[in-house]
Structures are given as C-alpha cells and as structure tokens.
C-alpha positions in Angstrom: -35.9 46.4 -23.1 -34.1 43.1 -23.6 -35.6 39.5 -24.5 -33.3 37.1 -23.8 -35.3 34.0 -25.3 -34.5 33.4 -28.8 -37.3 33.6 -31.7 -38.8 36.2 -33.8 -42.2 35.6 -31.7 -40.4 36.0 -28.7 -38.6 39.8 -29.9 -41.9 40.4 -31.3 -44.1 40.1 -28.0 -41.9 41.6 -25.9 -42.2 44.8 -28.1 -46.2 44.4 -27.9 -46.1 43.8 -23.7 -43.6 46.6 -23.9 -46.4 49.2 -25.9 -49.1 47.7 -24.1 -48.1 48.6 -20.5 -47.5 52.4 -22.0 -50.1 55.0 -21.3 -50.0 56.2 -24.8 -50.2 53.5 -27.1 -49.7 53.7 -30.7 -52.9 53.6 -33.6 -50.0 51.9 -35.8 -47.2 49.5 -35.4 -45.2 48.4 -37.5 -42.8 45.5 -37.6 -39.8 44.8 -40.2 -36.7 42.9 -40.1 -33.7 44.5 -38.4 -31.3 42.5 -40.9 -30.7 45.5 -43.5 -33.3 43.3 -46.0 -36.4 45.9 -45.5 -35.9 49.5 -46.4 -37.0 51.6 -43.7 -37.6 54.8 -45.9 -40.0 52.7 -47.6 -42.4 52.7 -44.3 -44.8 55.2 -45.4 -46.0 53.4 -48.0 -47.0 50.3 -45.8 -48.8 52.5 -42.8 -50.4 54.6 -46.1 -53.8 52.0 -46.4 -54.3 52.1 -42.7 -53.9 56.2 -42.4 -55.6 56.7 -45.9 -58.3 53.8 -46.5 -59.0 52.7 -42.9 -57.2 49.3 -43.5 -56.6 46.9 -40.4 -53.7 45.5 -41.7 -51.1 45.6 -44.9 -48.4 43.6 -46.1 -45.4 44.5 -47.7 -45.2 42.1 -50.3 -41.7 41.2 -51.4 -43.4 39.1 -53.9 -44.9 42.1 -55.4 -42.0 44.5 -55.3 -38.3 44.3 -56.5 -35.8 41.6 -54.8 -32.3 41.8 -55.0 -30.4 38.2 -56.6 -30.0 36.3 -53.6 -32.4 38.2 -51.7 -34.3 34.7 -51.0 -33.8 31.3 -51.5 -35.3 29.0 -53.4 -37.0 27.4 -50.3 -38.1 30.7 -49.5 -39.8 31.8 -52.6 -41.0 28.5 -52.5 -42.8 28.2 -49.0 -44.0 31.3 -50.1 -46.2 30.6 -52.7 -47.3 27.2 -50.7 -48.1 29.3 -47.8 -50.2 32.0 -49.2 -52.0 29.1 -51.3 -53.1 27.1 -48.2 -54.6 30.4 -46.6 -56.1 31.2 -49.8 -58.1 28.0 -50.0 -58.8 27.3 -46.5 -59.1 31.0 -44.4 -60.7 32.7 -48.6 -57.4 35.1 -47.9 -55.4 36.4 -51.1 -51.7 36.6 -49.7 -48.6 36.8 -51.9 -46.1 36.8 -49.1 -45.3 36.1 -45.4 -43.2 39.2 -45.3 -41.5 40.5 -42.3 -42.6 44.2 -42.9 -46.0 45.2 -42.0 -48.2 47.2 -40.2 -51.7 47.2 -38.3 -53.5 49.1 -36.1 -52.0 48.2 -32.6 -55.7 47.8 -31.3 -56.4 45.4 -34.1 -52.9 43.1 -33.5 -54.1 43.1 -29.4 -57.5 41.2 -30.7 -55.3 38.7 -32.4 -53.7 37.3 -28.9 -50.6 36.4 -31.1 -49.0 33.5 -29.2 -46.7 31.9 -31.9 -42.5 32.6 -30.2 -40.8 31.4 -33.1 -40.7 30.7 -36.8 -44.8 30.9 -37.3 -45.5 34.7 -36.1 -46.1 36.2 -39.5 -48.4 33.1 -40.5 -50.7 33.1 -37.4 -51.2 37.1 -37.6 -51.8 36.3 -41.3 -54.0 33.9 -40.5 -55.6 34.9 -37.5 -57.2 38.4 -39.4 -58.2 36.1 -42.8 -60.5 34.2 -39.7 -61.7 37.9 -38.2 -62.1 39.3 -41.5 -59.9 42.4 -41.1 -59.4 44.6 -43.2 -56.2 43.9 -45.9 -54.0 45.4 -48.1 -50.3 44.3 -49.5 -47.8 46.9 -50.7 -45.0 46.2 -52.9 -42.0 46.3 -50.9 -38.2 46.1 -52.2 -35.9 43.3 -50.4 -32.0 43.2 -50.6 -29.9 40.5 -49.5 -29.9 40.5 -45.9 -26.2 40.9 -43.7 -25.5 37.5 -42.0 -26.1 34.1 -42.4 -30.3 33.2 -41.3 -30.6 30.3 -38.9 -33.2 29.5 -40.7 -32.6 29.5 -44.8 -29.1 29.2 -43.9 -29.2 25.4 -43.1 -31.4 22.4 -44.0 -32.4 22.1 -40.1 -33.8 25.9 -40.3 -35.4 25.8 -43.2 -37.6 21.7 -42.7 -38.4 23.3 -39.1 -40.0 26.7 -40.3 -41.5 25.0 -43.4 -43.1 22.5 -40.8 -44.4 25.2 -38.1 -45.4 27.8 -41.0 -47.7 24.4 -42.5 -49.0 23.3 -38.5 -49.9 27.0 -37.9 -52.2 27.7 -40.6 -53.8 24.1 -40.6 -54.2 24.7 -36.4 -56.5 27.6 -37.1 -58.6 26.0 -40.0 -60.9 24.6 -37.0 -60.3 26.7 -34.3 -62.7 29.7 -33.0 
C-alpha cells in the first residue's frame, strides 16, 4: 500500500484505512518512526500497559528513557516540554513527550477520527484522549540519532511550521466537543 501525499498524517491514515477495511483488525497498533531513532525490540514494553493493565493508550517517552547526543535538537527538546505543558494545563493531561512510538487499542484510535496529515498527528491523538479521558501510560523509551537529514528539525522552515501546527492543534481542541 503506497501514499503518495507527503506527511506523517498522511502515512499514518493510510495504515489505519488500510487495517480498517481488513476483516481481522488488530486489538493493538502501534506506530514508531521508520528512521532507525526507535528501537523496535523495545516494542513489548510499550503494548505491555494495554495487554497487562487494560490501558487505552501509552507513550514511549523519549523524555523518560536514554537519548543518544544528537538524538534531538534543542528545538525539539524544547517544543517538547512547551507542548506537554499546554496539555497539562488546558486538557488536566500529564505528558512528557510527543513521541513517535506508541501504541493503543486500534478500537480506541478509530473513536479519535484522527484528521491531522502532517506535522500535528501525535498532538491531536495526544490531545484528543486527554478530552475522552482514556486510559494513559508513558514508557521510557531509548532514542538514537536518527539516519538522514528531518525536513523538519533540519531547517528553520520545518521546525517554525511544526512548532506553529503542534501550538494551533492543541489550542483547536481546548473548545471543541
């Protein structure tokens, strides 16, 4: 299955439209980078609160586990911590990270009606299940530099226009039902 269209939201929804047209759909899915910066063998330790404690949804937290030098940018660890601030005070949420690998129940994520194509798809699932009060954990996860340049902390044009979309998503859904 191919998605032409540019955007981590994009890749993302085609995956879920993908599993959602299937006659046996998964409890779990998971999603992580495919840039060599998550560890794969690490896995069972973010699907481990949903199969163990019934969790909706968990987190791995590179904020909690060990980065590699390099691993993110300053602008990164930086939107960050503004990020998971803002959802703490206005969704009550306690967030360290954004982080590309997690994992939910697959019928939980279909209630979310994720809609986000490009740089705010881990903000608006984040945000979305602070408003539905699900169910959530965060795992420490280990991060490594990632192979390649990003389009995004790799130039001053990526990084204002995530920074702005990550801010406009979570301020969209402060009033929204």
């Amino acid at each position: 299955m191919d998605e032409p269209r540019q955007g981590y939201g994009y890749a993302c929804l085609k995956g879920i439209e993908y599993l959602k047209n299937k006659t046996d759909q998964p409890d779990i899915i998971v999603f992580m980078d495919a840039d060599y910066s998550d560890y794969p063998e690490e896995l069972p330790y973010v699907v481990h609160p949903i199969v163990e404690r019934n969790m909706d949804m968990v987190i791995g937290s590179r904020a909690l586990g060990t980065r590699e030098d390099k691993s993110m940018m300053p602008q990164q660890l930086f939107g960050n911590w503004l990020a998971t601030r803002l959802i703490r005070w206005f969704y009550g949420a306690r967030f360290t990270d954004l982080g590309p690998f997690r994992a939910l129940k697959f019928e939980k994520l279909l209630e979310l009606n994720m809609q986000d194509t490009t740089y705010g798809w881990t903000v608006e699932m984040q945000v979305k299940a602070a408003k539905k009060k699900y169910d959530f954990c965060e795992v420490a996860v280990s991060y490594r530099e990632r192979i390649g340049v990003s389009k995004i902390t790799g130039t001053i044009k990526g990084t204002i226009l995530a920074g702005y979309k990550i801010i406009i998503t979570i301020f969209k859904y402060v009033f929204k039902k």
